[in-house]
N, C-alpha and C positions, 0 to 999 in steps of 0.2 A: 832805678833801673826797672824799665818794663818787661816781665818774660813773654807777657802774651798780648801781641798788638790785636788790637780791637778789629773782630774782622764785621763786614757787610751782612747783614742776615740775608741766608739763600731768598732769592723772591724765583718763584713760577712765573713760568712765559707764559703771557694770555695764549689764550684760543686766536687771536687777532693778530698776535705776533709769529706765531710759528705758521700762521696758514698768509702771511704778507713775505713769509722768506722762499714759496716753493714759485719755483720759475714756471711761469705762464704758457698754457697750453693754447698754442695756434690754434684757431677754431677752422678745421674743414669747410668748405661749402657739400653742402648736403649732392647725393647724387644725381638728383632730381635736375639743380642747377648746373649740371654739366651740361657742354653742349654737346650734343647726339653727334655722331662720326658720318660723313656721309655716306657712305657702304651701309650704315643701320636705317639712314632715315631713307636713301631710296628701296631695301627691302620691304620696309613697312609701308611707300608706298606702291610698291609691286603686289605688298598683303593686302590691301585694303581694297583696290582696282581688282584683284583674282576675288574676293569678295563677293566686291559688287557683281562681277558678272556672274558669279554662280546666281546671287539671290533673283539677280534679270533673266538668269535663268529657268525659277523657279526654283531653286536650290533641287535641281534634277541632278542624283549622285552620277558618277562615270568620267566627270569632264573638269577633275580637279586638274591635271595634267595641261588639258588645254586653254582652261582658264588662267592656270598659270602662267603659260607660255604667250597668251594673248595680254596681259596685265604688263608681260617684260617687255612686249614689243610698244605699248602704249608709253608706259612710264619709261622707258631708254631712248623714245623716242627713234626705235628701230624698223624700216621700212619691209614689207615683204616681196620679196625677188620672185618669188614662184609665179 
């Protein structure tokens, strides 16, 4: 009669085993690769057209307001009634 069955000597779990059991993390796309909203990409370019005509200007301060306003009527492709 056996009293003591023969057990398994403990073994350690590799480094290879325990990092192959954690569930896989979805990899994002970077935000860079998002596509731009349209609301963002025609402000930027309504920014870029008030810009320009400041620097056509001569980057003369006072006429940020109407540079602006001339930049939305170009890039919205909005006519002037007056």
């Amino acid at each position: 009669m056996q009293l003591h069955a023969e057990k398994e000597p403990y073994k350690r779990k590799s480094a290879e085993h325990i990092q192959s059991q954690e569930p896989a993390i979805p990899q994002k796309d970077s935000v860079l690769s998002q596509p731009v909203s349209t609301t963002e990409d025609i402000q930027a370019g309504i920014t870029d057209r008030a810009y320009t005509l400041y620097a056509e200007r001569g980057y003369r301060q006072g006429y940020a307001l109407d540079d602006w306003l001339e930049a939305e009527r170009e890039v919205l492709g909005l006519g002037c009634n007056a």
